[in-house]
N, C-alpha and C positions, 0 to 999 in steps of 0.2 A: 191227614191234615186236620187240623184243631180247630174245628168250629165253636163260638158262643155266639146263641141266636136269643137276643133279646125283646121281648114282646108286652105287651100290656102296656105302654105309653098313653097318655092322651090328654083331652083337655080338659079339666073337672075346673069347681069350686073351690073358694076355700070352703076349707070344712068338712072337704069331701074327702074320701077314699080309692088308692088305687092299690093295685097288684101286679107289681110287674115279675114276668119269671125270666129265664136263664136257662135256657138248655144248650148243653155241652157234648160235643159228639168228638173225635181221638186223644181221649184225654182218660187218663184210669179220676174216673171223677174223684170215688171216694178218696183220694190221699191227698188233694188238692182243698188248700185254701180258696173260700168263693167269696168274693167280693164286691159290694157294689161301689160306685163312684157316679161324683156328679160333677158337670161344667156349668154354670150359666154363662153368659156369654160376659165378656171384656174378665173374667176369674180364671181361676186355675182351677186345673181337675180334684175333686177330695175327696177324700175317704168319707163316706156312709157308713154304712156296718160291715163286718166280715164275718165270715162264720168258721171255723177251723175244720179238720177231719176227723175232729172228735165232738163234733157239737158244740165247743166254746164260741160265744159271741162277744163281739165289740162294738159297742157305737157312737157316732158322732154327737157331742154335748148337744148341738142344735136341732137333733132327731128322736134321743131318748126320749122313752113314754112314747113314742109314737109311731115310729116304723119297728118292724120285725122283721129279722130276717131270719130262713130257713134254708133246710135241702131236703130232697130226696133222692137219697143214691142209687134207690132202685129206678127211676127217672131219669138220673143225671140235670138235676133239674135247681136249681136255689131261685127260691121267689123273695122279695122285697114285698110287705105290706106298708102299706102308706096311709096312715091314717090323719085327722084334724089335718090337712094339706096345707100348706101357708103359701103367699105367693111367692115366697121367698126360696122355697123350696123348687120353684121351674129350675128348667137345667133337661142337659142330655143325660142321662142314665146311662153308665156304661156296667158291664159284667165285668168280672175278673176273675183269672182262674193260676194259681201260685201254689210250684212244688218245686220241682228243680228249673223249670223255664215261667216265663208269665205270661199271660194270652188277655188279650182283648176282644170283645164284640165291640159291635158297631155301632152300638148306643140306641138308646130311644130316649125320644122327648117326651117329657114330662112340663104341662103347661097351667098353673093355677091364679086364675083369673082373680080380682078382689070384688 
């Protein structure tokens, strides 16, 4: 069974800092694309950054310079750093895990106050 358990949400500043991580448990992590995504509410879900199974990253025009994302395959684990926070940036934080199927977690909220 294919778990992504998302954790480190919460309610900061702008300007502030978060870290949210990703752990992935039936899944061969390292061959898998890991991805974050966000909803705020009445929008659609979007792409944030992805990271590939070689280390290539992508990210969204409205987050470069400021979030970074990573993995650790010995973990099974990809973390999102969240830096200078804007309010604009609230939203569910969801995981995402893409190889031959695609797997979703359950989201964490992510909430920056002005």
């Amino acid at each position: 069974q294919v778990q992504l358990a998302e954790s480190g949400g919460g309610l900061v500043q702008a300007g502030g800092s978060l870290r949210l991580s990703c752990a992935a448990s039936g899944i061969i992590f390292s061959i898998n694309t890991m991805g974050w995504y966000r909803q705020a509410p009445g929008k659609q879900r979007e792409l944030v950054a992805f990271i590939t199974s070689t280390g290539s990253t992508n990210y969204a025009d409205s987050v470069k310079g400021r979030f970074t994302i990573s993995r650790d395959n010995a973990k099974n684990t990809v973390y999102l750093r969240m830096n200078s926070l804007k309010p604009e940036d609230t939203a569910v934080y969801y995981c995402n895990a893409q190889k031959f199927d695609s797997y979703w977690g359950q989201g964490t909220q992510v909430t920056v106050s002005s």
